[in-house]
LUMKOLNU-241364 format. One record per residue (C-alpha): residue number from 1; residue in three letters; x, y, z. Coordinates in Angstrom, 1 decimal. Each point is the difference from the previous one (the first is absolute). Last residue first. Example, Ala and Ser with C-alpha at 12.3 -4.5 7.8 and 13.67 -1.06 7.14 Angstrom:
PT num residuo   east  north     up
PT   2     SER   13.7   -1.1    7.1
PT   1     ALA   -1.4   -3.4    0.7
REM end
This chain:
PT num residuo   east  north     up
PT 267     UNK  -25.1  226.0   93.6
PT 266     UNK    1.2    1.5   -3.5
PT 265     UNK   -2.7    2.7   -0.1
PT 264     UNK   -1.7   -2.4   -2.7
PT 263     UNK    0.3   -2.6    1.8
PT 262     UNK   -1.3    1.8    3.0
PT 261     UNK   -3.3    1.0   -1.9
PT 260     UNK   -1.0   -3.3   -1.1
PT 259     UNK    0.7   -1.4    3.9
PT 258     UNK   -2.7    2.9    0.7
PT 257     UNK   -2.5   -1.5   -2.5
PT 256     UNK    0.7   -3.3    1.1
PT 255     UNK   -1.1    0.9    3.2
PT 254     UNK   -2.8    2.2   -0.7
PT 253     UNK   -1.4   -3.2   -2.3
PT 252     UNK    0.2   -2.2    3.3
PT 251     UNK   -1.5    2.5    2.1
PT 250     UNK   -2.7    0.2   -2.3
PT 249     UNK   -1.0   -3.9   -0.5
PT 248     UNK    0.4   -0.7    3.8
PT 247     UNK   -2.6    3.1    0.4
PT 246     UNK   -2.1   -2.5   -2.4
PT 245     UNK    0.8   -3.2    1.3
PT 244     UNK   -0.8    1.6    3.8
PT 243     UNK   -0.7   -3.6    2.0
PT 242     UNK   -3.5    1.1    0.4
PT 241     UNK   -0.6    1.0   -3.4
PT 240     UNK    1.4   -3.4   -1.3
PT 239     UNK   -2.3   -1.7    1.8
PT 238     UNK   -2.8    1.6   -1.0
PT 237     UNK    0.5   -0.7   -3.2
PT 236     UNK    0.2   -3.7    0.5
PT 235     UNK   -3.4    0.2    1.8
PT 234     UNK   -1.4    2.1   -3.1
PT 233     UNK    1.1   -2.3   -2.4
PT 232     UNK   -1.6   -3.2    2.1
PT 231     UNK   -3.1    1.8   -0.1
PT 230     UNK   -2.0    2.0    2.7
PT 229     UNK   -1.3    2.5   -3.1
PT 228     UNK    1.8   -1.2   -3.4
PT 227     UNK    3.3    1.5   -0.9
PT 226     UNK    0.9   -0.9   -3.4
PT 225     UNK   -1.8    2.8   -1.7
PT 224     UNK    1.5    2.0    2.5
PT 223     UNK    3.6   -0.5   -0.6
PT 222     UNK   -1.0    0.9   -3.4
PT 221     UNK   -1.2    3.2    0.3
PT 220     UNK    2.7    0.7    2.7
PT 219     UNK    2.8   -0.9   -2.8
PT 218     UNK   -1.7    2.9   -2.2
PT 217     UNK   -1.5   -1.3   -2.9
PT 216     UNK    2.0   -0.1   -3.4
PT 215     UNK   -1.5   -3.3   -1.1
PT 214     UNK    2.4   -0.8   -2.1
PT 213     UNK    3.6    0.8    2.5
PT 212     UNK   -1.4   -0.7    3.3
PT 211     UNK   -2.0   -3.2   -1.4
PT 210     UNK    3.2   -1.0   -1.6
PT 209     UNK    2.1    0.2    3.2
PT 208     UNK   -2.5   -1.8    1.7
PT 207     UNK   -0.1   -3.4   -2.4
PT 206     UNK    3.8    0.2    0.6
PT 205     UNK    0.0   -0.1    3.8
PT 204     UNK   -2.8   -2.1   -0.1
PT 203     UNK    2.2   -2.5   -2.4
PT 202     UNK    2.8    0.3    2.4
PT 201     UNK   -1.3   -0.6    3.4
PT 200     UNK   -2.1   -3.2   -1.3
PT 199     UNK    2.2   -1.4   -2.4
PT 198     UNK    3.0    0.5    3.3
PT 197     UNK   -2.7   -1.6    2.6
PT 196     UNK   -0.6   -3.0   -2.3
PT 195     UNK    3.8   -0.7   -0.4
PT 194     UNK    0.9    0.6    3.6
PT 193     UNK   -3.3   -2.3    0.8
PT 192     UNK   -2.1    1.5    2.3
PT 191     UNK   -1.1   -0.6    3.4
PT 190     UNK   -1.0    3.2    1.3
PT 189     UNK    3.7    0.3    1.2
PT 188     UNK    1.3   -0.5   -3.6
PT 187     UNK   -2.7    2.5   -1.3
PT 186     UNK    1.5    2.7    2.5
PT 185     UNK    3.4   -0.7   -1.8
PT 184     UNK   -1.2    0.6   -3.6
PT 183     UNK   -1.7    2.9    1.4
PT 182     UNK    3.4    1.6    1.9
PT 181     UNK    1.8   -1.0   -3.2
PT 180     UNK   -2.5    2.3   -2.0
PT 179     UNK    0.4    2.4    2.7
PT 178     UNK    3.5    0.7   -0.2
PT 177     UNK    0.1   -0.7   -3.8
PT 176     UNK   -1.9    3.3   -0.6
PT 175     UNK    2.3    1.7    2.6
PT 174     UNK    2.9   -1.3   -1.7
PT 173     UNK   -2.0    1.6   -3.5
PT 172     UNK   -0.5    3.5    1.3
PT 171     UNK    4.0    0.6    0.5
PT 170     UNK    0.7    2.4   -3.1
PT 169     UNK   -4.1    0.2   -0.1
PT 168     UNK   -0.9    1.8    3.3
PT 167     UNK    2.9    0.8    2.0
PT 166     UNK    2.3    0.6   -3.2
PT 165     UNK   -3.2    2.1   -1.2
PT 164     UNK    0.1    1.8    3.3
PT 163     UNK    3.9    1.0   -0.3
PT 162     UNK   -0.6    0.8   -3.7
PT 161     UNK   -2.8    3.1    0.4
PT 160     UNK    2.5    2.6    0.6
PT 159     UNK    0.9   -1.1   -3.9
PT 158     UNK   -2.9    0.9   -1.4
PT 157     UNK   -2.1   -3.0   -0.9
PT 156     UNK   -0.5   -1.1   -3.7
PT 155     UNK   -1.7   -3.2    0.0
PT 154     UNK    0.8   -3.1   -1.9
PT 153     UNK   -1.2   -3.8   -0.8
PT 152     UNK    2.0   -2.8   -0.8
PT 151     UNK    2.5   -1.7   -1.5
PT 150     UNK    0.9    1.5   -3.1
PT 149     UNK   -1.9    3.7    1.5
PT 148     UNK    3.6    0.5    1.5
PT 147     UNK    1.4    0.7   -3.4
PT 146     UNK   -3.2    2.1   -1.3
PT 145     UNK    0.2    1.9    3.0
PT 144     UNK    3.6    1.0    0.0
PT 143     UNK   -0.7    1.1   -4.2
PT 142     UNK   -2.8    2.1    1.2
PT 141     UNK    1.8    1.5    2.6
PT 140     UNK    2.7    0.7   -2.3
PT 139     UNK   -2.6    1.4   -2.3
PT 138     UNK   -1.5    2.3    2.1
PT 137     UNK    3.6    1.4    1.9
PT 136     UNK    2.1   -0.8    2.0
PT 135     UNK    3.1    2.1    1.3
PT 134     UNK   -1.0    0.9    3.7
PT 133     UNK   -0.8   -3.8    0.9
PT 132     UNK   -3.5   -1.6   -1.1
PT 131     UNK   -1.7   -2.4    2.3
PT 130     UNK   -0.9   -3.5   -0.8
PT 129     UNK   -2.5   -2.4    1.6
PT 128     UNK    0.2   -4.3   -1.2
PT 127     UNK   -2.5   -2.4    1.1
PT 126     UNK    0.7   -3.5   -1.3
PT 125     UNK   -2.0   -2.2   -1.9
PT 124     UNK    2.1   -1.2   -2.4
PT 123     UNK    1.3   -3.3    1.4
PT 122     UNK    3.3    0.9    1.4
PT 121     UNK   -2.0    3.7    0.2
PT 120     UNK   -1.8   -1.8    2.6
PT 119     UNK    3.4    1.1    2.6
PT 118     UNK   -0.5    3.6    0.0
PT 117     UNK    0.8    3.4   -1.7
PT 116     UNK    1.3    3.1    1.2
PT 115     UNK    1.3    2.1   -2.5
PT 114     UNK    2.1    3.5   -0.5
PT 113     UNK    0.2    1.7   -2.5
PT 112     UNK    3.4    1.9   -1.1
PT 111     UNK    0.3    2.3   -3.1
PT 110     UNK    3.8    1.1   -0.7
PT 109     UNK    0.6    3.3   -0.6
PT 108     UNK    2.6    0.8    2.5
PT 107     UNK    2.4   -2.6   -0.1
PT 106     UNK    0.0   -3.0    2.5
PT 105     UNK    0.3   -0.6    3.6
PT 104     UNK   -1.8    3.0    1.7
PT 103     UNK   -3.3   -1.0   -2.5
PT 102     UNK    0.1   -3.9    1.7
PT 101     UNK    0.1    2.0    3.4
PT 100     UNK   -2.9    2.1   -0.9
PT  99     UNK   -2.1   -2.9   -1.4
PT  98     UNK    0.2   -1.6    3.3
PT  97     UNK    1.1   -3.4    0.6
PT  96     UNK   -2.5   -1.8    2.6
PT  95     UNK   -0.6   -2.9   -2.2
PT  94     UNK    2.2   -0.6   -3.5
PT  93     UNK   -2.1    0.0   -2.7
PT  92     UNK    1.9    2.9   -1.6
PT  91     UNK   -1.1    1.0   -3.4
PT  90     UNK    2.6    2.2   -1.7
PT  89     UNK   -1.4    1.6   -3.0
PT  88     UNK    2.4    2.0   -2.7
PT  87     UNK   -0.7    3.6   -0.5
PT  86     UNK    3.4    1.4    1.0
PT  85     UNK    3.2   -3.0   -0.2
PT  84     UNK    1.2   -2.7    2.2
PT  83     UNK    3.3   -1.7   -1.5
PT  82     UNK    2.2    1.9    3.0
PT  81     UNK   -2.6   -1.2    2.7
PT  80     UNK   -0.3   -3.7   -0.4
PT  79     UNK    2.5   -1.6    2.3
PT  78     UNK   -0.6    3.4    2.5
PT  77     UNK   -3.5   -1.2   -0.4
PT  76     UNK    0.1   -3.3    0.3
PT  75     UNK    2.7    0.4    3.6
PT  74     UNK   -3.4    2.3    1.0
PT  73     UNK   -2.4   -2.7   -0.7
PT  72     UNK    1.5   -2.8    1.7
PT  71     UNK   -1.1    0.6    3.5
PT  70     UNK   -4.0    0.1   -1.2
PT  69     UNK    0.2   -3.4   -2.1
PT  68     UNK    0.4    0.5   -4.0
PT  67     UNK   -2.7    0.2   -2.3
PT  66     UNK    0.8    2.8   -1.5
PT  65     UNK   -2.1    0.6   -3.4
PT  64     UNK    2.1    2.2   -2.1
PT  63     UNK   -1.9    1.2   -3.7
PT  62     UNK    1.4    2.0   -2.6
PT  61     UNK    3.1   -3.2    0.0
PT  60     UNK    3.4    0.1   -1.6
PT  59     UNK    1.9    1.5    2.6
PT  58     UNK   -1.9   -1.5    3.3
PT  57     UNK    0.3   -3.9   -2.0
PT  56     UNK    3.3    0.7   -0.2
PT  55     UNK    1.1    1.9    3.0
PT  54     UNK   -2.2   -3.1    1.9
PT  53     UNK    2.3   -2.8   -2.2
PT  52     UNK   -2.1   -1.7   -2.5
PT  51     UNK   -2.6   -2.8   -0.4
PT  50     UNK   -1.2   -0.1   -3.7
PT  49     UNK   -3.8   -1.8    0.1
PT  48     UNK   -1.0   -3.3   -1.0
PT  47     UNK   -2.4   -0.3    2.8
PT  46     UNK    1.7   -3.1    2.0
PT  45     UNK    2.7   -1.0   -1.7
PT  44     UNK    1.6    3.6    0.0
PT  43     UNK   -1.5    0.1    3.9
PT  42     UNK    1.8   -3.3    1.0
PT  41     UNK    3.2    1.1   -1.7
PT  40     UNK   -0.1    3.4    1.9
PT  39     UNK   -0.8   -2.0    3.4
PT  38     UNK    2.9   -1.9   -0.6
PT  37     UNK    2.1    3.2   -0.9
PT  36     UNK   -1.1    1.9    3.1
PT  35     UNK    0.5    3.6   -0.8
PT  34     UNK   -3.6    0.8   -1.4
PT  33     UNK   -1.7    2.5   -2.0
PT  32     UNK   -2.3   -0.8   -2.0
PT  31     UNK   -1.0    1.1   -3.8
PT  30     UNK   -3.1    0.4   -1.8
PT  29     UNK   -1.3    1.6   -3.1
PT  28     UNK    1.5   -3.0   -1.8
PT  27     UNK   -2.2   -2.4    2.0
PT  26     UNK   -3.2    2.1   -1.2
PT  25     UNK   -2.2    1.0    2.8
PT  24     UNK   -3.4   -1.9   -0.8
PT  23     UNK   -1.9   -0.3    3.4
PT  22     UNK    1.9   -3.8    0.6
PT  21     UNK    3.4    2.1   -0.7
PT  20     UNK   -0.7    2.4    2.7
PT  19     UNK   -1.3   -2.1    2.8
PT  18     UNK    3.4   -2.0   -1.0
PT  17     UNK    2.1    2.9    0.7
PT  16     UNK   -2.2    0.8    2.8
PT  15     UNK    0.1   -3.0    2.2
PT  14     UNK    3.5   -0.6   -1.1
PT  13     UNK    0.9    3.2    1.9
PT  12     UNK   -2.2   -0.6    2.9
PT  11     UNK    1.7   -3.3    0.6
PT  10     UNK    3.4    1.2   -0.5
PT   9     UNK    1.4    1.5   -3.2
PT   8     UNK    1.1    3.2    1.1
PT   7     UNK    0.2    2.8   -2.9
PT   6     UNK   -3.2   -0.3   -2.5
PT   5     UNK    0.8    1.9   -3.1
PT   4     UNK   -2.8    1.4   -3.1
PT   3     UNK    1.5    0.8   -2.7
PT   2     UNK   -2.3    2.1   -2.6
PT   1     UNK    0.5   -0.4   -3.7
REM end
């Protein structure tokens, strides 16, 4: 029987140990590891699942999901090293770490993918893109994807690729919320009420989404279909050509981007 251990039991942690038991991951296939003994007992309660030390759950375990915050990950991995044997599956969802610097921390042998997800996968919709380290092979890709694919959907990028999927999906949702809050408070201006202006900003947010995703147009399709000739669309549009959104939109993404790329540099 296959173990399956999540190391790091934060937000992100719980967000996939529960993604996995709601997609039908057997509790006894599962274990966590987790130092904090309140946070332990709350989990035990929680999911009915055996939380263990990290050498523990790292020894006993095919399958190492580390969900542990960027500085931590080398300490984890010295903690971890000397159960870590060839073939089994590290998954680190840690942002910036490279899959060379896991591989220079633990025995040779030792497959290593790395992940970045995002924030929906708290309520399964995130977007998660792994890339393969030196050591992987089909089925450990297979078996990252099927883990991530718990809360959300997956892409396979090469790993070159990470620093612009950090810019465009790691941290895709604050910009999402930027403008969502910059609606809600453009509707309190009109004359809006806060509640009104929230329904309103949210539920076109969400109607859009799904006419993006089952309609499968191109978003200039639809932008069009919107835009009548002389209309109010069109004089909303063109304010937001004149005052650059778009350009704003690309320098933004460069710049998160080239933060990606100095974390994992160690700037």
């Amino acid at each position: 029987m296959k173990q399956t251990a999540v190391i790091g039991a934060g937000v992100m942690g719980e967000t996939l140990l529960s993604g996995l038991v709601r997609a039908g991951r057997r509790v006894d296939q599962l274990l966590v590891g987790e130092k904090r003994e309140a946070r332990a007992k709350e989990l035990e309660e929680r999911y009915d699942v055996a939380v263990v030390s990290n050498v523990e759950a790292a020894s006993k375990a095919d399958t190492v999901a580390l969900v542990v915050k960027p500085q931590d990950m080398v300490d984890v991995l010295r903690e971890i090293s000397d159960v870590l044997r060839p073939g089994q599956l590290l998954v680190s969802l840690a942002a910036g770490i490279t899959t060379d610097l896991i591989e220079s921390h633990v025995p040779e042998g030792v497959a290593v993918v790395r992940v970045m997800p995002n924030t929906p996968a708290l309520v399964d919709q995130g977007m998660s893109a792994i890339s393969a380290g030196s050591h992987c092979d089909e089925a450990h890709l297979a078996e990252a994807e099927e883990l991530m694919a718990s809360v959300g959907r997956v892409v396979l990028v090469p790993e070159k690729q990470q620093d612009a999927v950090t810019a465009i999906s790691g941290s895709g949702p604050a910009y999402i919320f930027f403008v969502v809050e910059s609606m809600i408070e453009a509707g309190v201006h009109l004359g809006l009420p806060r509640t009104t202006a929230s329904e309103l900003a949210i539920q076109t947010l969400v109607g859009s989404a799904a006419m993006l995703r089952e309609t499968g147009e191109h978003p200039t399709v639809l932008r069009e279909q919107v835009t009548s000739p002389a209309g109010t669309t069109a004089a909303a549009l063109r304010e937001l050509e004149i005052h650059r959104v778009r350009a704003a939109f690309l320098a933004a993404l460069e710049a998160a981007r080239d933060r990606s790329r100095e974390l994992a540099s160690g700037g």
